[in-house]
C-alpha positions as CSV (number, residue, x, y, z in Angstrom):
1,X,6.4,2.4,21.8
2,X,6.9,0.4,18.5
3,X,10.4,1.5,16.7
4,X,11.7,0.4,14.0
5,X,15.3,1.1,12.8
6,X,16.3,4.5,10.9
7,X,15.7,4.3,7.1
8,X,16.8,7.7,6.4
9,X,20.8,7.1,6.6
10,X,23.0,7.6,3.2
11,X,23.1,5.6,0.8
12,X,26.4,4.0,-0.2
13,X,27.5,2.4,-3.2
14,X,31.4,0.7,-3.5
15,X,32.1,3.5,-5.5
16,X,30.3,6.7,-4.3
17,X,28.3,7.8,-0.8
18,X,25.2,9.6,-2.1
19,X,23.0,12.2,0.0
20,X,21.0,11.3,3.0
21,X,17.7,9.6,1.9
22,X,14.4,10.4,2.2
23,X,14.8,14.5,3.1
24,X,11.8,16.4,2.6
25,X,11.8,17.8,-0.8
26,X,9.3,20.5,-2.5
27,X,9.4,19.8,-6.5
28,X,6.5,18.1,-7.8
29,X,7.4,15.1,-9.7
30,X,4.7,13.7,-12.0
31,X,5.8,10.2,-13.5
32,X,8.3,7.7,-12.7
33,X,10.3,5.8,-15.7
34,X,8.5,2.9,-14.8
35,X,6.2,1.6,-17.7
36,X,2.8,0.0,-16.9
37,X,2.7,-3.7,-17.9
38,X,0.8,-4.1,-21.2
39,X,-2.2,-5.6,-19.4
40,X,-2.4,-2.0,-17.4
41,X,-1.6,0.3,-20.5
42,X,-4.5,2.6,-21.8
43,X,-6.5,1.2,-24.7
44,X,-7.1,4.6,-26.4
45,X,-5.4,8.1,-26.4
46,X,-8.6,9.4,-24.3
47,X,-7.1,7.9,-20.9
48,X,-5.7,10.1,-18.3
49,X,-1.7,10.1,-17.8
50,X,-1.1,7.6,-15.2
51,X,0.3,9.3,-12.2
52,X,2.8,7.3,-10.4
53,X,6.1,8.3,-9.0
54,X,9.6,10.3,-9.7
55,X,10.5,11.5,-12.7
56,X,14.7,10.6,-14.0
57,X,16.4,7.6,-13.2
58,X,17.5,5.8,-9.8
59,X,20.0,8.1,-8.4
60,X,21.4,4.7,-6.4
61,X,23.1,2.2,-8.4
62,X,21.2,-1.1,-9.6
63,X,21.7,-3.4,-6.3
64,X,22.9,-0.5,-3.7
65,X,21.8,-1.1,0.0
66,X,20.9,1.9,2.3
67,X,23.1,1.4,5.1
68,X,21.1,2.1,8.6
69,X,22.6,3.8,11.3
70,X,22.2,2.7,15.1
71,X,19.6,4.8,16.3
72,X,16.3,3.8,16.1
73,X,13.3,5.8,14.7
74,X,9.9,6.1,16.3
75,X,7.5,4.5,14.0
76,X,4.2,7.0,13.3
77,X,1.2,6.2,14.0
78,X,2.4,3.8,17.6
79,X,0.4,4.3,20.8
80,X,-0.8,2.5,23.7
81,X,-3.9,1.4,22.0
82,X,-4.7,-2.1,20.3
83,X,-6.0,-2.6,16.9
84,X,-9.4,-0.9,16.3
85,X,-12.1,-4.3,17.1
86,X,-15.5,-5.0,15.2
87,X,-17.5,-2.5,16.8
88,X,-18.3,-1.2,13.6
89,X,-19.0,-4.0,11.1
90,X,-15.6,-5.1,8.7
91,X,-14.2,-2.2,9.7
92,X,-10.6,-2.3,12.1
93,X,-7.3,0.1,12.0
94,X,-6.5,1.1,15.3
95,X,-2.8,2.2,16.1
96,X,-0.5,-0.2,16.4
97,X,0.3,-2.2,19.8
98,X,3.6,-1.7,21.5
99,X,5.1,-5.3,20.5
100,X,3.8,-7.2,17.4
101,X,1.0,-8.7,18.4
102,X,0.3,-12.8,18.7
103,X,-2.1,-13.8,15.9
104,X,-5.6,-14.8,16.0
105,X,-5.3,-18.1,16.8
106,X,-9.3,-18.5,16.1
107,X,-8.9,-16.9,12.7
108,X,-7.7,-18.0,8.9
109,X,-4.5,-19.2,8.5
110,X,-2.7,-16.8,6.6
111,X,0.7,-17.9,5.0
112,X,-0.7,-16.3,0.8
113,X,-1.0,-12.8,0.9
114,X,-2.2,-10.9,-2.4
115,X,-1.5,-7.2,-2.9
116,X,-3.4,-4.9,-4.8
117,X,-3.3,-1.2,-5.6
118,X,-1.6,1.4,-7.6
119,X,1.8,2.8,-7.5
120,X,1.3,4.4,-3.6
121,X,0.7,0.1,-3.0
122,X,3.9,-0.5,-5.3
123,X,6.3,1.7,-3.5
124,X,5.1,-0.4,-0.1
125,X,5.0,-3.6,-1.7
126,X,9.0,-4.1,-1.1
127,X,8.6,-3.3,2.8
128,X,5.2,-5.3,2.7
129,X,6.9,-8.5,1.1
130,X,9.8,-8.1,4.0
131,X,7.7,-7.9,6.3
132,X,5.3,-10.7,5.8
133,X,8.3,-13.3,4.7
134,X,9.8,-12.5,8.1
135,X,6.6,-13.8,9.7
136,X,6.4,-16.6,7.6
137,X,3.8,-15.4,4.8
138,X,4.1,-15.3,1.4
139,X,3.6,-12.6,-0.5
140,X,2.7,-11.5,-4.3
141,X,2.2,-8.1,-5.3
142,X,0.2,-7.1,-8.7
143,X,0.0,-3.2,-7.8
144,X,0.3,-1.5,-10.9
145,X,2.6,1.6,-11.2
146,X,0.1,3.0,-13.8
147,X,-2.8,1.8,-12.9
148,X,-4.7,-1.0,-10.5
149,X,-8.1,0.7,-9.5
150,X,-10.8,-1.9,-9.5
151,X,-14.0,0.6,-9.8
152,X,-15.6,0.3,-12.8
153,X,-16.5,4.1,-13.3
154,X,-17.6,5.6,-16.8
155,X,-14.3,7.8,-18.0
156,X,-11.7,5.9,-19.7
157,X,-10.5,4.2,-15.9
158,X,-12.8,1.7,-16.0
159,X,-10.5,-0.1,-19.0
160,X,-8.0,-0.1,-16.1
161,X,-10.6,-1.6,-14.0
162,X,-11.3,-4.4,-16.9
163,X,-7.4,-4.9,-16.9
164,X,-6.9,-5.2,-13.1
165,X,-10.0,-8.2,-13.2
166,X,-7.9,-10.2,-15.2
167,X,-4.6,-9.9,-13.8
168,X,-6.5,-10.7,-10.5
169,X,-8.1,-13.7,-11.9
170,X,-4.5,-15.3,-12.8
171,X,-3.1,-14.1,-9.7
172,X,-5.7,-16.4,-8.1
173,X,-5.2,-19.0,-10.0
174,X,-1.9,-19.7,-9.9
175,X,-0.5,-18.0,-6.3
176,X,-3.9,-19.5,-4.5
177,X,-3.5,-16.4,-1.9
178,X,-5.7,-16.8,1.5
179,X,-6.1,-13.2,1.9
180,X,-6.5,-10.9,-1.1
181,X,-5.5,-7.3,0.2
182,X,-6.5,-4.1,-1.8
183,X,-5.9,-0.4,-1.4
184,X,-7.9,2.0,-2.0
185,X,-6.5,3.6,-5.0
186,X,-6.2,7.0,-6.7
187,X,-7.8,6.0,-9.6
188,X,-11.4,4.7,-7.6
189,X,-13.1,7.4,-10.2
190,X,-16.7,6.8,-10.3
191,X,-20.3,7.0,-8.4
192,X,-20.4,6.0,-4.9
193,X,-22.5,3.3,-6.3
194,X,-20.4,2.3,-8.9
195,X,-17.4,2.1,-6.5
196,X,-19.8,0.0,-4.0
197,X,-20.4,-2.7,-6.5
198,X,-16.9,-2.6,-7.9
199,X,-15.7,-3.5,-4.1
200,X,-18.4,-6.2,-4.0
201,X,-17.5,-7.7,-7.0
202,X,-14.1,-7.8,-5.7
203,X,-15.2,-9.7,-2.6
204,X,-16.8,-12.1,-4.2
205,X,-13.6,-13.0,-6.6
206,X,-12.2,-13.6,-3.4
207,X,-15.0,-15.8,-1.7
208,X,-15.0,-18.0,-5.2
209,X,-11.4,-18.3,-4.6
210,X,-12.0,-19.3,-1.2
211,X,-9.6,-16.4,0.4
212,X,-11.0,-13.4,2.4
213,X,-10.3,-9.6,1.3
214,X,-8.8,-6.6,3.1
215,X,-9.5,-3.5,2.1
216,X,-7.4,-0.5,3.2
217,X,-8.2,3.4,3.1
218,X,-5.3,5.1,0.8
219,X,-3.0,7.6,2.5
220,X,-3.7,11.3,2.2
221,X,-1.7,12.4,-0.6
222,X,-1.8,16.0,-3.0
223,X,-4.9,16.8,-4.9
224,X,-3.1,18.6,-7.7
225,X,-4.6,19.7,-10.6
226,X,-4.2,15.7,-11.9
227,X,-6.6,14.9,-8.8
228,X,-8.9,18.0,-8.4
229,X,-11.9,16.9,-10.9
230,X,-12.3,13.4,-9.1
231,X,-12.1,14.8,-5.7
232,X,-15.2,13.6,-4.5
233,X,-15.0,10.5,-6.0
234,X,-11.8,10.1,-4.2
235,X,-13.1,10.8,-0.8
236,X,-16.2,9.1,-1.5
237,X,-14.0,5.4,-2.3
238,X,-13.3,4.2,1.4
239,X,-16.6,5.1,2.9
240,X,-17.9,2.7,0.0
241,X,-15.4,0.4,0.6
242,X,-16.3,0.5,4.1
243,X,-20.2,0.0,3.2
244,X,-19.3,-2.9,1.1
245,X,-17.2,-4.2,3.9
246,X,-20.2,-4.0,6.0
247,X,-22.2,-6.3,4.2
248,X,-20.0,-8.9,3.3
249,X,-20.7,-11.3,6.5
250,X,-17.2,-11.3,7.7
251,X,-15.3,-11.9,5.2
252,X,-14.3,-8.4,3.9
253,X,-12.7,-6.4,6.6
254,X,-11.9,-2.3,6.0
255,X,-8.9,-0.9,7.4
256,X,-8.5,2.8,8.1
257,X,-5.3,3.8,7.4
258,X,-5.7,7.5,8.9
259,X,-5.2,5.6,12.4
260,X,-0.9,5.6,10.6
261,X,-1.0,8.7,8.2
262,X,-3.4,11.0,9.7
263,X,-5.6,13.0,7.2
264,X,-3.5,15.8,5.7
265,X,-0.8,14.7,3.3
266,X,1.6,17.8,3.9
267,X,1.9,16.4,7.4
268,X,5.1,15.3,8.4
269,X,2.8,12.4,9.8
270,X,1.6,11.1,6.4
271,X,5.4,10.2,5.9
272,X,5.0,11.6,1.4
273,X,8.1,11.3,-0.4
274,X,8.9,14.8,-2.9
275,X,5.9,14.7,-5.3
276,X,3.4,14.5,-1.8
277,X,2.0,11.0,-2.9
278,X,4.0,8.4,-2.8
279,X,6.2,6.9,0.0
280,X,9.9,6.9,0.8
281,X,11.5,3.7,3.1
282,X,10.6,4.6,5.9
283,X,7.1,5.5,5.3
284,X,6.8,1.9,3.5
285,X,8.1,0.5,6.6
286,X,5.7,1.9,8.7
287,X,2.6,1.2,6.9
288,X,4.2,-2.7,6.5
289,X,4.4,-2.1,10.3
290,X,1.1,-1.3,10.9
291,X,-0.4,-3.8,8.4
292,X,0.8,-6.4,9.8
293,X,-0.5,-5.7,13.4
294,X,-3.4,-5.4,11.7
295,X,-3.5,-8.5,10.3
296,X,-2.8,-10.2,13.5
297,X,-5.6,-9.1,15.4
298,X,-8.2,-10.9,12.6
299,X,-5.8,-14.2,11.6
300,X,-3.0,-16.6,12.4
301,X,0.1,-15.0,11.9
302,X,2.6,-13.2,14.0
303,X,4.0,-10.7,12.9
304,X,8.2,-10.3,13.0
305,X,9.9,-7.2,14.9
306,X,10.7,-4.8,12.5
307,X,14.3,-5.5,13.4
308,X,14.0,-8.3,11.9
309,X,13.4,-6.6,8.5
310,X,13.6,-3.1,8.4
311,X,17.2,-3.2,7.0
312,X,16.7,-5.5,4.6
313,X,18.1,-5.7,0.6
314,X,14.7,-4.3,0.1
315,X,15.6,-0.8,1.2
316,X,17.3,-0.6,-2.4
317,X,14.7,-1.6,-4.5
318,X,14.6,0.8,-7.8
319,X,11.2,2.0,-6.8
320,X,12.7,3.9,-4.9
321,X,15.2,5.6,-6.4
322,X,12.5,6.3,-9.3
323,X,11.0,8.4,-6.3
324,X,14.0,10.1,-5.4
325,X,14.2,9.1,-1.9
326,X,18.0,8.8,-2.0
């Protein structure tokens, strides 16, 4: 079984030894001090609150490491079974494989990796880029803590949609990524059919840059009373990403992240930090885990052993103590 080392040992700083991170937790926390970039702000006062994280500031210094101890946790969502194959077309995410699997030597060369989403995608981006760098792949993130959706619905998200275009379009033209990687995110408001074309529209951004797109499901996280009017737009997003996926020839590929989190987000499975949507360390490390197996089994990279990065400076990265995970 795939394990990768504890991330829920205490914190220390050189003056003060906090509490043991990432504990379950039952308040609901609402908004994290980070502040959307101005690209990703809303144009008028008619836009929903963005929902992204902890409220108060980082309850670890600026710069503190989480100090790992020697046991080693099982990572979720590990089994005997190999990454899900194309029976079903563009769509993968099988559990992960007992080692890190050899790359696709038949497939694209991965070393640019793009990643896209909102702030569930931004509290895994540190993991993510540790992960990838450690198998030799570069990696730039532009998930928006307030923001990031890419489906052009009707309500006052589809400005964030316009927004998320055009930081894409300058991501492409200046990182050049081979793989452009999108999660699903909580703000995919709109018609299955709007969402469809929204994802197609992405793929072909992708294709004109000459890179191939990933898709993955979101995790299950709370539908609160933020969520509860766009619930069936939220569970109608990945089957539409899925469809789109499906038509793509190839290059689109769906991932279904249920194969890590499961389906209900109170779960201790699902891995939630406090406020039930976001991820703590070692939730990010096992979804940069299980991403990268994933990406293995479709290009040419290797993914490293988590030991090789799961106690990394990234562990102390401000997002999240904005979540509260120490």
């Amino acid at each position: 079984m795939t394990r990768i080392p504890a991330l829920c040992e205490r914190e220390m700083t050189a003056a003060v030894t906090t509490r043991t991170a990432c504990l379950p937790r039952t308040m609901h926390i609402k908004h994290m001090d980070q502040t959307p970039s101005p690209s990703q702000r809303p144009a008028t006062p008619t836009a929903p609150v963005r929902r992204s994280g902890g409220l108060g500031k980082p309850v670890t210094a600026a710069g503190a490491l989480l100090v790992v101890g020697a046991s080693l946790l099982a990572l979720t969502g590990c089994g005997s079974s190999t990454a899900g194959g194309d029976g079903d077309a563009g769509r993968t995410g099988g559990a992960s494989a007992a080692a890190p699997p050899a790359g696709n030597k038949d497939g694209k060369q991965l070393s640019k990796l793009l990643w896209m989403g909102d702030s569930i995608a931004d509290a895994e981006a540190p993991a993510l880029g540790a992960a990838m760098k450690a198998g030799g792949v570069e990696v730039k993130s532009i998930a928006s803590a307030g923001g990031g959706t890419v489906v052009k619905g009707d309500g006052p998200t589809g400005k964030f949609a316009d927004d998320t275009f055009k930081d894409l379009s300058k991501a492409v033209g200046s990182f050049h990524p081979d793989i452009i990687a999108y999660q699903v995110t909580t703000y995919d408001w709109g018609s299955p059919a709007q969402q469809s074309s929204s994802y197609e529209r992405l793929a072909k951004v992708a294709k004109d840059a000459g890179a191939e797109l990933v898709i993955v499901s979101a995790p299950p996280f709370k539908i609160d009373e933020f969520y509860k009017d766009h619930e069936a737009a939220i569970k109608s997003a990945p089957k539409a990403a899925e469809a789109a996926a499906g038509k793509s020839a190839g290059r689109t590929r769906f991932l279904d992240a249920s194969a890590l989190w499961g389906t209900d987000s109170a779960a201790a499975k699902a891995q939630r930090s406090q406020d039930g949507i976001h991820s703590c360390q070692q939730g990010s490390a096992a979804f940069a885990n299980w991403f990268g197996a994933q990406l293995a089994t479709h290009y040419s990279f290797t993914p490293a052993p988590a030991d090789q990065w799961a106690k990394g400076s990234w562990t102390g990265s401000k997002v999240y103590g904005q979540l509260k995970c120490g």
